[in-house]
C-alpha positions in Angstrom: 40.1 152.0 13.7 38.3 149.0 14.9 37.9 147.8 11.4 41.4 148.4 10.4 42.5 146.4 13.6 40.2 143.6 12.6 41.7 143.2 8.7 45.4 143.1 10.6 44.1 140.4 12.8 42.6 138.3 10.1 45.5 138.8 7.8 47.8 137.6 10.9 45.5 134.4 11.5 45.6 133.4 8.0 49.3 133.6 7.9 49.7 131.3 10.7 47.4 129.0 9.2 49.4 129.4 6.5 52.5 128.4 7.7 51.3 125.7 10.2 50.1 123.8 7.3 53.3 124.1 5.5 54.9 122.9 7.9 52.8 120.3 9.8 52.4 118.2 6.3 55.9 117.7 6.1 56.4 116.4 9.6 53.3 114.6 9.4 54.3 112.8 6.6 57.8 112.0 8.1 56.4 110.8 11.1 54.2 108.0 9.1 57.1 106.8 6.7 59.2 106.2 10.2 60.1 103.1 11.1 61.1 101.9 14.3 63.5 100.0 13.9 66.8 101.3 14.7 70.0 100.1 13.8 73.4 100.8 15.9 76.7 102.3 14.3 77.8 98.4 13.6 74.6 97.5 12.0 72.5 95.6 14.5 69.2 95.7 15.2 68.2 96.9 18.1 65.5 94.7 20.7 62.5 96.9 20.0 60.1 98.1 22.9 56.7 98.4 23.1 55.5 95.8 20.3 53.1 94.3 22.6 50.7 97.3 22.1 50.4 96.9 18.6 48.1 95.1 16.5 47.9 91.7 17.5 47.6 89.6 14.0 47.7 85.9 15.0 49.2 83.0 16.9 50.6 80.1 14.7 51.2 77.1 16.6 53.2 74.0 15.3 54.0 71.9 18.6 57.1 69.2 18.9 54.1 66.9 19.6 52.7 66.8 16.4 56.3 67.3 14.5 57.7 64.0 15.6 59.3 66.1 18.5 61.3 68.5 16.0 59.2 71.2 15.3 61.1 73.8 13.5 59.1 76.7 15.8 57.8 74.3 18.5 56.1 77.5 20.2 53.0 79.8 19.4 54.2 82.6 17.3 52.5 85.7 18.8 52.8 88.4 16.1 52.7 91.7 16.2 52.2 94.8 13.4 52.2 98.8 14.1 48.7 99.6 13.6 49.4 102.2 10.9 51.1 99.9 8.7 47.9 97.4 9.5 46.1 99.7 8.0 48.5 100.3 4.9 47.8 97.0 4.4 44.2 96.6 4.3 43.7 99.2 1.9 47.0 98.5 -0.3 47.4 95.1 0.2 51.5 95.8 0.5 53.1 96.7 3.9 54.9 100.4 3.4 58.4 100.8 3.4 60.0 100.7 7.1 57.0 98.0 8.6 58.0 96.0 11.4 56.6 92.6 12.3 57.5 91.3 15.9 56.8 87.6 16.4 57.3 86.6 20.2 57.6 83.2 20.7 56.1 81.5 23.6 56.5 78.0 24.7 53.3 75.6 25.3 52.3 75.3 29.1 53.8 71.9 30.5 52.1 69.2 28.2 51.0 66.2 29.9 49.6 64.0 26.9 52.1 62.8 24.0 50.5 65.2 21.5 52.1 68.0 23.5 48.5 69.0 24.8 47.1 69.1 28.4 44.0 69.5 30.2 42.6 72.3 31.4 38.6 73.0 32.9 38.1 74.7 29.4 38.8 71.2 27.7 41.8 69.5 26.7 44.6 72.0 24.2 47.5 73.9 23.8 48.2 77.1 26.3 50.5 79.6 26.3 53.8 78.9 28.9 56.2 81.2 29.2 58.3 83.7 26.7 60.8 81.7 24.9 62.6 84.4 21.8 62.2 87.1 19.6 62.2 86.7 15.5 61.8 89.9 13.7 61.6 91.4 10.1 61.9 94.3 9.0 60.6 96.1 5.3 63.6 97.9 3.7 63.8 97.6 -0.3 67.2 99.4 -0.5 68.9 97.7 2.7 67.4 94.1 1.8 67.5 94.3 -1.8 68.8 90.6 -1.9 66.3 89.1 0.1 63.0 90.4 -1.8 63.3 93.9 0.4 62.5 92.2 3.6 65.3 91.5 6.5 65.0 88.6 9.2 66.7 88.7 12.8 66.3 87.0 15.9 66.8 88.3 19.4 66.8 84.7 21.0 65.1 81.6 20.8 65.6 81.1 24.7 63.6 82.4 28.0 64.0 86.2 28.9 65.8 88.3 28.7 66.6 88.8 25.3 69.8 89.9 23.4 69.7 93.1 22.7 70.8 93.3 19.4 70.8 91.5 16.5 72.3 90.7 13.3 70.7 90.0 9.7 70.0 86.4 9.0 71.6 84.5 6.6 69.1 84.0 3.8 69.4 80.1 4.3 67.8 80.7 8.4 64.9 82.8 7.3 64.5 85.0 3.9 65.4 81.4 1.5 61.5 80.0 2.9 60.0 83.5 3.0 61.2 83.9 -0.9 60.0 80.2 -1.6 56.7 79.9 0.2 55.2 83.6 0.4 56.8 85.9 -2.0 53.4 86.8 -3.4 52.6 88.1 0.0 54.9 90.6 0.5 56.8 88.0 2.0 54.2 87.6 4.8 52.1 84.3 5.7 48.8 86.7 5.4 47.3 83.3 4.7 47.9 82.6 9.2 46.4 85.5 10.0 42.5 86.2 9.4 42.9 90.0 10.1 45.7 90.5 7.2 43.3 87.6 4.9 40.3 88.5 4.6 40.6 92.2 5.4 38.0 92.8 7.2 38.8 95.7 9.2 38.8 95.8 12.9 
């Protein structure tokens, strides 16, 4: 009796192995094609939350001081990748369908010299001041056919808060120098941002 008991119980456990594998793939898998953007009934992108906990990839910085005071970004761009699609990267060297890339813009702290730079007990440079917008692009090949696959929108170039939604930018703000400049890239600057460069790993 005991061994008959035993057989039902081992059949019983590899049947809900079974099925927890069939069905944990599946879900698995959609949760790692998911993007996070999110789009409202109208369209819009939606001010994404959380960005600051992913992967930190780089801070360009091309100040109004040395632009002849019209810097096109005159902030540090702080930008930000979800680490899974980091990681997509490094091994592929394409970002998967659905990646996000935040860049948070941040203005530089209260220059005092004429180069836009000031002095601090670390030596004289550029700081970060405060937040000042939110550019965003997002990877969608059937959405952004036009524009090489990749959308651009901005939530603000101005302090917080920021809109909360956005819409897509016309290819002559954003996509038109993406397409010229980095379309070999995935239309990505990799070449700002060591981590995405030289995959290295982290």
């Amino acid at each position: 009796m005991q061994k008959y008991l035993l057989t039902i119980i081992v059949g019983l456990g590899l049947t809900a192995s079974g099925v927890y594998l069939l069905v944990a793939k599946p879900v698995a898998a959609a949760q790692t094609e998911q993007s996070s953007a999110v789009f409202d009934a109208d369209g819009k992108l939606e001010l994404p939350t959380g960005f600051r906990k992913w992967v930190f990839v780089g801070a360009p910085l091309t100040p109004n001081g040395l632009n002849n005071g019209k810097a096109g970004f005159p902030e540090y761009h702080h930008v930000y990748i979800e680490q899974k699609n980091v990681d997509a990267y490094l091994k592929t060297g394409e970002f998967p369908e659905g990646t996000v890339i935040v860049k948070e813009l941040t203005r530089v702290l209260d220059p005092t010299f004429p180069d836009g730079s000031r002095k601090e007990p670390s030596g004289r440079g550029y700081f970060n001041g405060e937040y000042n917008g939110i550019d965003l692009t997002i990877k969608d090949s059937k959405r952004f056919a036009s524009t090489n696959g990749w959308g651009f929108f901005t939530f603000g170039h101005h302090p917080l808060p920021y809109d909360k939604v956005a819409a897509e930018k016309p290819v002559t703000e954003c996509a038109g120098c993406h397409i010229a400049n980095v379309a070999k890239t995935d239309m990505t600057w990799i070449q700002f941002y060591p981590l995405l460069r030289d995959k290295q790993g982290y």
